[in-house]
N, C-alpha and C positions, 0 to 999 in steps of 0.2 A: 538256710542260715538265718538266725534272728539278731538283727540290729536295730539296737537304739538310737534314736537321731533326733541331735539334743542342739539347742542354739540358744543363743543372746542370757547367757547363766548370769552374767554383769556382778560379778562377787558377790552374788547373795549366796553366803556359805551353808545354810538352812536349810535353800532348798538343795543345793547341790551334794549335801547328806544325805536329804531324803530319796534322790535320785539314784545315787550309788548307792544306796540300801535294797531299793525296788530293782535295778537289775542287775545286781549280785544275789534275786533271791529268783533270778528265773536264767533260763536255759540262753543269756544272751552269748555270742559271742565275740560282737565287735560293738564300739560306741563310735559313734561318728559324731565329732560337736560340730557346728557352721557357724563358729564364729562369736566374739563378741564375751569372750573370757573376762579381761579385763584385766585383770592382774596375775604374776608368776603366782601366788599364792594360792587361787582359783582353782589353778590349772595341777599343783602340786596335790590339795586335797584328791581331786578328779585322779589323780596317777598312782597315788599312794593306796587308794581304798579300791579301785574298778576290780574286780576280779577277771576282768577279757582285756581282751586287745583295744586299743584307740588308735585314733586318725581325728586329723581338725582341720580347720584352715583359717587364718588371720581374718580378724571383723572390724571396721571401721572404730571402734574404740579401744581398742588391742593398744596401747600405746608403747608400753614397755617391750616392743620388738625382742631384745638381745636375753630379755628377763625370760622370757616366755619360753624361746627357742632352747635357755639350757636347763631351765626345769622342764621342758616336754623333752628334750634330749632327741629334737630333733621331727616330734612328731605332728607337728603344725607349722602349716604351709601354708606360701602368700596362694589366695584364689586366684582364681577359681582354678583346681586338681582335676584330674581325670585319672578314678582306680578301677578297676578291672578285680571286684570282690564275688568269690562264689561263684566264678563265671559270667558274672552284668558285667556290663559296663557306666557306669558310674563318673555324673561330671557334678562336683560337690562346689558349692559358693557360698559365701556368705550375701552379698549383696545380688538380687534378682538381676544378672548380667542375660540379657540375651534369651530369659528360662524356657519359653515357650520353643524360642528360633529350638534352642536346644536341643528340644523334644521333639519338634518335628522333625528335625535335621536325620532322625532315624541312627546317629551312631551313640546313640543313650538310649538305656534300659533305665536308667534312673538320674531325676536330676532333683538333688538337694540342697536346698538355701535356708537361708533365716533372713535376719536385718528385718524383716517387718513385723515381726511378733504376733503376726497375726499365723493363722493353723491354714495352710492350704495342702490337701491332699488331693491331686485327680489325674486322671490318665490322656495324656493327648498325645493322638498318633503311636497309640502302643506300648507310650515312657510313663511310667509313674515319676508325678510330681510330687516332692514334698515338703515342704517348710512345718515344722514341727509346732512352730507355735515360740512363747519364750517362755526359758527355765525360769527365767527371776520374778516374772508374776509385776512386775511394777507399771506396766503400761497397761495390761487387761485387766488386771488382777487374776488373771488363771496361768497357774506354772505346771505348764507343760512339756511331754518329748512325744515321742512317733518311736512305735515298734514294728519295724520293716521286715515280713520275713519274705526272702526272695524265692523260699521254694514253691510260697501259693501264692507268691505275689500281690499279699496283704499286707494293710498298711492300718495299724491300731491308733491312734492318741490317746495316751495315759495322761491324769491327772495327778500332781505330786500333793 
């Protein structure tokens, strides 16, 4: 299965076109944000245009709690989740709670965060790690996601 894993978008609406354009033009079919939407408005573009499925979880600047919750209609959650996609097992965060204990802890096949905007992708103790980097480009200047596909257990980072 191929999944995109997308963080810290921070209402830049720009890039988050370009983002749903690149994988409404490939074979995704889940999008996993970690966090850091910002506005219902963000999250409506992101809902309105995806062509797959989604799943998120609440980011430290998520403020509009009640906003968020009834334009996703439910599909972002306070962190840190645990989904069970494609057969992994899967513990999703926004803020690096625990990442590593996580991963060694052996009951995750993938653990995914954001909140540092920085791109870490690596494998400890058998779990792929990934923080994709950040959608909105305002802290690095590079607006990035991660294309996770779990059947070869490869991990891409696209540039938007």
């Amino acid at each position: 299965m191929k999944i995109a894993v997308v963080s810290d978008s921070h209402d830049n609406l720009e890039k988050i076109e370009k983002f749903v354009e690149m994988v409404n033009a490939e074979d995704i079919e889940l999008v996993i944000h970690c966090g850091d939407f910002v506005s219902p408005f963000s999250v409506k573009l992101f809902l309105s245009k995806l062509k797959c499925d989604f799943v998120g979880v609440f980011g430290n600047n998520d403020g509009e709690v009640g906003g968020l919750l009834k334009v996703s209609g439910g599909l972002i959650a306070k962190q840190p989740i645990y989904r069970e996609i494609d057969g992994e097992r899967f513990a999703i965060m926004h803020e690096p709670l625990f990442v590593d204990s996580l991963a060694k802890s052996g009951d995750f096949d993938y653990v995914l965060y954001g909140h540092t905007h920085e791109i870490d992708t690596r494998v400890l103790n058998g779990c792929q790690i990934v923080n994709p980097g950040e959608l909105c480009g305002y802290l690095t200047g590079k607006s990035t996601f991660a294309i996770l596909d779990t059947s070869q257990n490869l991990v891409e980072i696209r540039v938007v």
